[in-house]
C-alpha angles and dihedrals in degrees: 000000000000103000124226120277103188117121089000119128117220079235092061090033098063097031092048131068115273140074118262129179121218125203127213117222111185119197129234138240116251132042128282131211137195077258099051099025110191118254083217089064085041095059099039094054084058093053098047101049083051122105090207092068122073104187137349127227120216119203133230107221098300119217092025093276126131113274132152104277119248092262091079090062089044109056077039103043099081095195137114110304094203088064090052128098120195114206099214109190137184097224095098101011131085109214091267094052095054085041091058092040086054085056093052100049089048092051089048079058088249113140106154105093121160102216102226125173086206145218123301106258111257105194139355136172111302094352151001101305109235111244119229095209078176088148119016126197098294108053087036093059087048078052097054091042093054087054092061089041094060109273114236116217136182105252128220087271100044099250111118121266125190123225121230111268122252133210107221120162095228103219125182143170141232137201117217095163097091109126102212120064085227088066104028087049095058087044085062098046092054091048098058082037090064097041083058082050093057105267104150101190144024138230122190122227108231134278133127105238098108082198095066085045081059093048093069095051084042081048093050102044096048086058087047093235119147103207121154111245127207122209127222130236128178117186097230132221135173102248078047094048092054084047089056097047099043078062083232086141117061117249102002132115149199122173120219091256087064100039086059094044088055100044093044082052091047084054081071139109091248096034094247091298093138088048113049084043088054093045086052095054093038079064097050095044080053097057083038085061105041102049110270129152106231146345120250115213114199136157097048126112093193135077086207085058100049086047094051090059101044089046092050090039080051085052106065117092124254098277108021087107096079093064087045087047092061092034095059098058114123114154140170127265104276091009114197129227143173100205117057114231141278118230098202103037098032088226135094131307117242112240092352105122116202101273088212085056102050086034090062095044096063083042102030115193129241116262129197092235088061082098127160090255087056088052093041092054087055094056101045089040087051095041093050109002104066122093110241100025122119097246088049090062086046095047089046094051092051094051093044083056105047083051108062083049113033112195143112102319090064092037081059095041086053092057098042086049098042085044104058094035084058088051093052104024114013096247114206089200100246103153097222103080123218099180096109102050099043100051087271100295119120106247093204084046098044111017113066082218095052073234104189105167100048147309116320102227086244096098130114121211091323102321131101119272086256103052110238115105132358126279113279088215094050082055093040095053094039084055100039093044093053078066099046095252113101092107096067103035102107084040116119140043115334119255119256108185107217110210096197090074091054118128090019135103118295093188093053084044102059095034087059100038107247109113115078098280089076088039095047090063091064105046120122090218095050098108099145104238118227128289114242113287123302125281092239094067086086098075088046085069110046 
């Protein structure tokens, strides 16, 4: 039984004890009048003032296309505010601008916000529009949390004022359908990376292995975090389930079993329809089941359809979501997954890490981006860059000096450096330096989302969601783990660029504290998460 909704915020639903369903509502492109009201407001009015929906979900310009941004709905919408959840993502925003757009929506009384990095734009007038990516999820989700903490700011006069604290439910997602262990790792770190940031629950991206679903919750509790955790659902089609195969929509994914199964039901008198409905509430019925929070409806344009589901989903009895458990597995070939499995629920073991997994990080392999300028970085970083050697107090003192009299000496410095990190790394000349913390390798140079804090979910097998080159993150984890240090490589304080320093020495930067690895030491958001599962856990699986 669907419980009651009436005078129950989406913060007590999903930290309380019941099951609740969501429903996405996404936006158009183009305007709407009184005399030409928007289907979108329209649908979204019916499933507010419906008790079988818990919360609605407003979306922030998916796939990265032009729609009308969630604010429209929002000043529209007319419904509790409480019950509303706001997707804010960095595709199109600089860090003010999302910073304005979190105190509007503070001041409208809206607190719930889901911190996205956001999808690549697709399309624009006259052009593919250029992103801004100048925060991603991360270090949108440490702003967020500052702003609840009391932000201080510098005042007219230059003493420090702090900002009214908000109350923002910090919300953020996670990709487990990654299908090598060099891409799906990094999504987990980043995940437990957020949560240190201040993210307080969880959404999934979509797939349809009810297994990889389990493997967050399995992720969560072995950290001991109790982090509420919100299950996806896509309505599927068939004209959907090629998009999503054909990997044409970033981050999800639907294997070729699946793909068959829904093209042999779209055959059908009634186009599949039975059987994608049933598939969606045969998902629901499963994070029922395991302990999720809530269900998340999305793909359907109308209200009839979102009830249909919930009701069928009502309608299973307690434990008919195990079979369906086992039944909605479709992976992809080599499949890879950090819980081993279990043999009588199909899903994954509690506690029992893949033995392969914990095996190969005592013996890492070798990886092909495990290159001699890799090595080379290490050494040089290790000889000058670390604080208490002998070269970093040499290094310091020259820069200490150079700075108290610019001149030629430190011009020339700047373009040797800038030089020979082009060579090796393509520098961009920045002047806040991000080697270090991405495997040596320059994320504005070699991530299409300038992405410092972590992988975005919009990879494929390794590659950019673009296509064209390989994930920095993917390169970054295979070279990090050779060394035995994969597991902490997203721990720490997240990364904040500062533009101010661009087009200056990185070098001089670093040695006299003023890029983001001086800042970051300071930052109130800056709990190191947990490092991956415990080694013991070994001997918990054999």
């Amino acid at each position: 039984m669907v419980p009651p909704k009436e005078g129950v915020s989406f913060r007590e639903m999903i930290t309380g004890n019941r099951f609740y369903y969501g429903a996405e509502l996404v936006t158009t492109r183009g305007f709407a009048t009184a005399a030409q009201p928007s289907k979108n407001l329209q649908l979204a009015q019916t499933l507010c003032n419906d008790p079988r929906i818990g919360w609605v979900s407003l979306t922030d310009n998916p796939g990265g296309n032009v729609m009308l941004p969630p604010d429209w709905l929002t000043e529209n919408l007319g419904a509790n505010k409480s019950q509303v959840v706001i997707h804010l993502t960095c595709k199109d925003r600089n860090r003010n601008a999302l910073e304005a757009a979190a105190w509007k929506y503070a001041s409208d009384g809206f607190e719930n916000l889901v911190a996205m990095t956001g999808d690549y734009p697709r399309s624009g007038f006259g052009g593919t529009a250029a992103p801004v990516f100048d925060l991603d999820s991360v270090s949108l989700v440490a702003l967020l949390r500052a702003m609840n903490d009391g932000m201080p700011v510098p005042g007219r006069r230059g003493e420090t004022t702090v900002l009214p604290k908000t109350n923002f439910f910090i919300g953020c997602c996670v990709s487990p359908f990654k299908r090598h262990e060099r891409e799906l790792m990094p999504q987990y770190f980043k995940l437990l990376r957020k949560i240190a940031c201040g993210a307080q629950f969880v959404y999934t991206q979509l797939g349809y292995d009810m297994r990889k679903f389990h493997e967050v919750k399995l992720l969560l509790a072995s950290h001991q975090l109790n982090v509420p955790v919100i299950g996806n659902v896509y309505l599927l089609n068939r004209t959907v389930a090629e998009m999503f195969h054909r990997r044409e929509i970033p981050g999800c994914v639907v294997s070729d079993k699946l793909l068959e199964l829904a093209q042999k039901y779209a055959a059908g008198p009634d186009k599949g329809r039975a059987f994608f409905q049933e598939l969606a509430a045969k998902q629901l019925a499963v994070f029922k089941g395991l302990g999720f929070n809530g269900g998340y409806l999305g793909g359907i344009a109308k209200a009839e359809t979102f009830f249909e589901i919930i009701e069928k989903a009502e309608s299973y009895g307690e434990n008919d979501w195990r079979e369906f458990a086992k039944e909605i597995q479709f992976p992809q070939p080599d499949e890879f997954y950090l819980f081993e499995r279990d043999p009588q629920t199909g899903l994954g073991a509690p506690n029992q890490i893949n033995r392969d997994y914990l095996r190969s990080l005592a013996q890492p392999p070798k990886s092909k981006h495990v290159t001699l300028n890799y090595r080379l970085s290490r050494v040089i970083h290790h000889l000058f860059f670390e604080p208490g050697t002998r070269g970093f107090n040499l290094m310091k003192r020259l820069y200490l000096r150079l700075d108290r009299k610019p001149g030629a000496i430190a011009r020339g410095l700047h373009a040797v450096e800038h030089l020979s990190k082009f060579v090796m790394y393509g520098c961009r000349d920045c002047g806040d330096c991000s080697l270090p913390d991405c495997g040596y390798m320059c994320p504005l140079a070699s991530c299409s989302k300038t992405g410092g804090n972590g992988p975005c979910g919009g990879s494929v097998d390794g590659r950019c969601e673009l296509d064209d080159k390989e994930c920095i993150w993917a390169r970054a984890y295979e070279r990090l783990k050779y060394f035995k240090e994969a597991e902490g490589m997203l721990s720490g304080p997240p990364v904040f660029y500062n533009a101010q320093l661009r087009g200056t020495s990185g070098w001089a930067n670093f040695f006299l504290g003023r890029n983001h690895h001086a800042a970051g030491k300071e930052t109130p958001a800056a709990t190191s998460p947990p490092t991956a599962p415990e080694r013991k856990n070994a001997n918990e699986g054999n």
